[in-house]
C-alpha positions as CSV (number, residue, x, y, z in Angstrom):
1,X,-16.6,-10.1,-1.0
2,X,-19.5,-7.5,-1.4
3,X,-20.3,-5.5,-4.2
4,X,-18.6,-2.5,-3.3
5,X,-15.1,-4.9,-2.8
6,X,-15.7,-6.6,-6.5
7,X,-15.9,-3.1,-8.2
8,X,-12.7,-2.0,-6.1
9,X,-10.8,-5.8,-6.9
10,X,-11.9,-5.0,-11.0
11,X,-10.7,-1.7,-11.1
12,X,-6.7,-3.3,-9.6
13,X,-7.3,-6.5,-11.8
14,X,-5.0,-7.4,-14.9
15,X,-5.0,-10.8,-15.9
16,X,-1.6,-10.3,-18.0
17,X,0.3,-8.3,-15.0
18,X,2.9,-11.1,-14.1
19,X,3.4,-11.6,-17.4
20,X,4.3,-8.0,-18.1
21,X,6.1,-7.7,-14.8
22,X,8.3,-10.9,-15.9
23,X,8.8,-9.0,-19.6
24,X,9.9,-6.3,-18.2
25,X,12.7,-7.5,-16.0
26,X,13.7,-9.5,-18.9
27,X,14.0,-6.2,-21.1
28,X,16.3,-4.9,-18.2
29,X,18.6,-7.7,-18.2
30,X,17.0,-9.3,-14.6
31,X,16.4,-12.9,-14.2
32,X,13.0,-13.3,-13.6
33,X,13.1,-16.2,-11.8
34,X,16.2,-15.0,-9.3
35,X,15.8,-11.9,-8.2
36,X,16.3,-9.5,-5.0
37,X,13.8,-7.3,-4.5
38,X,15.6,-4.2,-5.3
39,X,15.0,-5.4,-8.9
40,X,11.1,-4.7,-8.1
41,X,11.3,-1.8,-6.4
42,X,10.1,0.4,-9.5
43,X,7.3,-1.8,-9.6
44,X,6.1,-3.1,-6.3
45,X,5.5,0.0,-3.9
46,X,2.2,1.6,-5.3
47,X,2.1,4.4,-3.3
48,X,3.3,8.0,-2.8
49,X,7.0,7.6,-2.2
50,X,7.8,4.2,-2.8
51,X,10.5,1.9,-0.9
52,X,11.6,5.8,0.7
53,X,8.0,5.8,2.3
54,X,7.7,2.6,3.1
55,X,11.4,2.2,5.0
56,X,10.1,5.8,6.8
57,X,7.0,4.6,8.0
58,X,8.5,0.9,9.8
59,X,11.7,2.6,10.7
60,X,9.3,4.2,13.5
61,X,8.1,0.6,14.7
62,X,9.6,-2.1,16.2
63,X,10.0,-5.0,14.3
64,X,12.9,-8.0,14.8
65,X,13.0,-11.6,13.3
66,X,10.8,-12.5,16.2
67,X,7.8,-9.8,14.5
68,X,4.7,-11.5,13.2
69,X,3.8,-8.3,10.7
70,X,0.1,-8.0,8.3
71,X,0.3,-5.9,5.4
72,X,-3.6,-5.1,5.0
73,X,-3.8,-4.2,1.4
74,X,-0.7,-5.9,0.1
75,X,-0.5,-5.3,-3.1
76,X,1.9,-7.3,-5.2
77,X,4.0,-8.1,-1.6
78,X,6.6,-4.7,-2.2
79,X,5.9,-3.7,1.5
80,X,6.2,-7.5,2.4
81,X,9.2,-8.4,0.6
82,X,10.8,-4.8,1.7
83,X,10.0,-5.6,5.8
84,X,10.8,-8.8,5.9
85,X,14.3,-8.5,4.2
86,X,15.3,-6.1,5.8
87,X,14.1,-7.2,9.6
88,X,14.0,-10.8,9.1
89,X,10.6,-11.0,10.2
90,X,7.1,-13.4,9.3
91,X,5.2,-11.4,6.9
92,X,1.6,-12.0,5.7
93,X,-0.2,-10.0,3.5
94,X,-3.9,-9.7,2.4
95,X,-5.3,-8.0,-0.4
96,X,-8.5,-8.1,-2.4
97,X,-7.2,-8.3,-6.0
98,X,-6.7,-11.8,-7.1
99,X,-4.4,-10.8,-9.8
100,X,-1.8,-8.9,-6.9
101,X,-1.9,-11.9,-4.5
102,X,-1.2,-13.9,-7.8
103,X,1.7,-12.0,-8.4
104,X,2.9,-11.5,-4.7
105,X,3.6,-15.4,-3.7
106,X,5.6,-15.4,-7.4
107,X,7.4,-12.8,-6.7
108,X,8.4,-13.3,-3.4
109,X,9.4,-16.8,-4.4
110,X,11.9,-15.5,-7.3
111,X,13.2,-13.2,-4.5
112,X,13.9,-15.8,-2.2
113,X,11.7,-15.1,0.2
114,X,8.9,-17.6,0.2
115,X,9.9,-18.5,3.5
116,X,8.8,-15.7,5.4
117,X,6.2,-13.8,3.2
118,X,2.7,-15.4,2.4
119,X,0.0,-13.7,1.0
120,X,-4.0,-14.2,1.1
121,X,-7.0,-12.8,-0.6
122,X,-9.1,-11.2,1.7
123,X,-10.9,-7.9,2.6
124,X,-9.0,-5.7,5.3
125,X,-12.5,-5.1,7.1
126,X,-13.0,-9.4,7.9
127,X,-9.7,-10.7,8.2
128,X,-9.5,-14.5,8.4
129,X,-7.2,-14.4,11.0
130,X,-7.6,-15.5,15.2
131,X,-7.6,-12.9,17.5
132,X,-4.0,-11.8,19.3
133,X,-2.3,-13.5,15.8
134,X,0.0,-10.3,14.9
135,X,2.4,-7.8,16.8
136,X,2.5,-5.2,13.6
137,X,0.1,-4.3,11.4
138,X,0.5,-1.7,8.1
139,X,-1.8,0.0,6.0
140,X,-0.2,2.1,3.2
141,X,-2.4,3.3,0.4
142,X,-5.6,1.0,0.9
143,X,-8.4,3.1,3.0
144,X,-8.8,5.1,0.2
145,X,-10.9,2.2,-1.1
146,X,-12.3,1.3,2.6
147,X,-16.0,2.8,3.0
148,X,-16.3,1.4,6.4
149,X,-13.2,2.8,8.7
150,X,-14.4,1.5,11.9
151,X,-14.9,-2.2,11.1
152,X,-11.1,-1.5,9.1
153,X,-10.1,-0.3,12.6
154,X,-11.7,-2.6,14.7
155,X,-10.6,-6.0,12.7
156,X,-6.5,-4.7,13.0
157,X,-7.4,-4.1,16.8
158,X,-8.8,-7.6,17.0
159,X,-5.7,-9.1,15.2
160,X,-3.1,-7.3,17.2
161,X,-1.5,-8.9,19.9
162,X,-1.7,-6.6,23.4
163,X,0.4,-3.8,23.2
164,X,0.9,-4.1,19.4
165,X,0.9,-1.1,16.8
166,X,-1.2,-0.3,13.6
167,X,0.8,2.0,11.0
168,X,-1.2,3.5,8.5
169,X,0.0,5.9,5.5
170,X,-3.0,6.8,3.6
171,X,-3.9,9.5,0.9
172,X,-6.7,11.9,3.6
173,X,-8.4,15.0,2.8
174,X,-6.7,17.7,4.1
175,X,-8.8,20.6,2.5
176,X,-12.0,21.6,0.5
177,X,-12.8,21.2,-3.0
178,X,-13.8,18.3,-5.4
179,X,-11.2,16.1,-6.3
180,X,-10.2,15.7,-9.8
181,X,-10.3,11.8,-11.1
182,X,-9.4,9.5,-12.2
183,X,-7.2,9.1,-9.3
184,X,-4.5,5.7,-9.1
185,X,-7.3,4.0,-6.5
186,X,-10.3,4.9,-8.0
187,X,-11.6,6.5,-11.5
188,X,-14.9,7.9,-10.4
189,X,-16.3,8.7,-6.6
190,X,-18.2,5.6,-6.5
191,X,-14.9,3.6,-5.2
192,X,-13.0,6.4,-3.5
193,X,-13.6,7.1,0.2
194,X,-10.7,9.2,1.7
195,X,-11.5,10.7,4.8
196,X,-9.9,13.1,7.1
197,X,-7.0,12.5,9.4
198,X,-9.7,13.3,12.4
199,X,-11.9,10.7,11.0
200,X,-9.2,8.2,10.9
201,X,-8.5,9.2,14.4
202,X,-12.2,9.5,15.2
203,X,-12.6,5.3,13.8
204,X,-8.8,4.4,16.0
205,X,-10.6,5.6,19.0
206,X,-13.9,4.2,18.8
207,X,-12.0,0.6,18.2
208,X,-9.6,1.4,21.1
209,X,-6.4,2.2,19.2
210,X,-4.5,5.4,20.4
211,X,-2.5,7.8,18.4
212,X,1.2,7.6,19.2
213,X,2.3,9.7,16.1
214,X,0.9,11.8,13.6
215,X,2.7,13.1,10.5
216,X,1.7,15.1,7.4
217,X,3.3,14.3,4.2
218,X,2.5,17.1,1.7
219,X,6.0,18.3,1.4
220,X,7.5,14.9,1.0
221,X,4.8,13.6,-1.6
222,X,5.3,17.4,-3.7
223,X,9.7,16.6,-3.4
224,X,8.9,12.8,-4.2
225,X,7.0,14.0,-7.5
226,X,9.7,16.5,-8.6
227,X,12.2,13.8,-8.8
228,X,9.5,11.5,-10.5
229,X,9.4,14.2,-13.7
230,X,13.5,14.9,-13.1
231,X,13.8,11.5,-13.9
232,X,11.3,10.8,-16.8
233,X,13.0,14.0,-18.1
234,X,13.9,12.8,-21.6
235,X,12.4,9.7,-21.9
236,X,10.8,8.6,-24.6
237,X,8.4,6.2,-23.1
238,X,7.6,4.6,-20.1
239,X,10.7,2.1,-18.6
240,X,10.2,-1.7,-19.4
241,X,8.6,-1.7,-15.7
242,X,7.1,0.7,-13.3
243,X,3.7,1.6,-11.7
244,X,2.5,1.8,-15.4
245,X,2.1,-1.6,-15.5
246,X,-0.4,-1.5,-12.6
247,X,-2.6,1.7,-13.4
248,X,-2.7,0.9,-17.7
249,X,-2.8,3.1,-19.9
250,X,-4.4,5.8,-18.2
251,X,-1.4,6.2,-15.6
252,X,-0.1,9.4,-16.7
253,X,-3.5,11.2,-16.3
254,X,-3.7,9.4,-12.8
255,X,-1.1,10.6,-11.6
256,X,-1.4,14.4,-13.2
257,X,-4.4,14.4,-11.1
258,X,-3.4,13.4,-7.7
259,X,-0.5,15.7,-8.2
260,X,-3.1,18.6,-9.2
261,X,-5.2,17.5,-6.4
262,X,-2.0,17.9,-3.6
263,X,-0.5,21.1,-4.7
264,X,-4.2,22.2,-4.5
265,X,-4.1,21.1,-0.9
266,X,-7.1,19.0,-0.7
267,X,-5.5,15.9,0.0
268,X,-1.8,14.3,1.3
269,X,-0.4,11.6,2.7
270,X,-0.6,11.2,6.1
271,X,0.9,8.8,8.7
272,X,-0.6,7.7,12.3
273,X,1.0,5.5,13.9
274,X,-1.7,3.8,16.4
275,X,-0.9,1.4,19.7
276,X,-3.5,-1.2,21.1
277,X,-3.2,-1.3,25.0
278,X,-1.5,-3.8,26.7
């Protein structure tokens, strides 16, 4: 792990996060130790949209209990644990942040699905994995942190089996203007490195990935928000567990800014959908 990769694994690190995530299903009446992964779902999908997102981006791929899927950027496993009970599929997800990977294998294992997710620390741009290992790959949420798009592109090009896809849903600048931090992936510049949709495309190409779909989010994200504020309408705190828990106490300014920074237009959410040749 370089430099750059330690600052971005500190600023996702909290040694107590199981522990809170187990308090607060506890405080909601779950089991911590039997659970189905609905019971997480406030918790385990940091990113714009949630479980919605996520079951819109792999509802465009093709995935069956015969899939071998990576989640690059895992996370505490939500996508994982999401994909592979819904699909039946082999799961494995990599992630820089000790602390998440911690917290992915226990949570998968209270959800009963130990079986077919696994989870490894590692950096999405040297994947310690053969080549031709995987027939999906994901990305949701994690270039934002990636300085060096091409070798992120080349490594999921190198990992995918012939004829595989890479689908990526990433925060990307969409306009001008300086972005307001502190942001939920980064709280200064130093760690922050979203890039265009073009120069996503721009890195797909040059690692010989093509563009099978392109979506903007904006409207979706902007919707997703509205019912975020509906719902803590009232509220006198935050709930026992959420994306809180992840971000600390600084969450709700976070958040206030990446809203401020999309109805302002300079960045969304964007999916591309990208196929390796066969």
């Amino acid at each position: 792990m370089n430099g750059h990769e330690e600052a971005v694994a500190r600023h996702y690190g909290r040694s107590d996060l199981l522990v809170r995530i187990r308090a607060g299903l506890s405080a909601l009446g779950h089991d911590p130790d039997r659970l189905s992964p609905d019971d997480l779902k406030p918790v385990d999908e940091f990113h714009i949209g949630g479980a919605e997102a996520t079951a819109d981006l792999v509802g465009q791929l093709e995935i069956d209990v015969n899939t071998d899927l990576l989640d690059i950027g895992c996370g505490i496993g939500g996508t994982a644990r999401l994909v592979a009970a819904r699909h039946g599929c082999r799961v494995t997800g990599i992630d820089l942040t000790p602390e998440y990977v911690d917290c992915a294998r226990a949570l998968s294992a209270a959800a009963g699905l130990g079986q077919t997710v696994s989870f490894e620390e590692a950096s999405a741009t040297e994947l310690p994995f053969a080549d031709h290992s995987f027939d999906v790959a994901t990305l949701i949420h994690v270039g934002m942190n990636v300085s060096d798009k091409a070798a992120l592109m080349r490594e999921a090009r190198r990992v995918l089996r012939n004829g595989g896809t890479f689908a990526v849903y990433e925060v990307m600048r969409t306009g001008p203007g300086e972005l307001d931090y502190p942001v939920p992936w980064a709280v200064t510049p130093e760690t922050s490195f979203v890039d265009t949709p073009e120069g996503y495309v721009k890195a797909a190409g040059g690692a010989g990935l093509t563009v099978a779909s392109r979506r903007e989010r904006r409207d979706f994200a902007l919707d997703y928000f509205d019912r975020m504020k509906a719902d803590m309408q009232g509220r006198s705190g935050p709930p026992p567990i959420g994306l809180h828990l992840l971000m600390g106490e600084s969450a709700p300014v976070k958040i206030g800014n990446m809203i401020a920074n999309i109805e302002a237009g300079r960045i969304a959410p964007v999916e591309l959908v990208l196929s390796k040749p066969r």
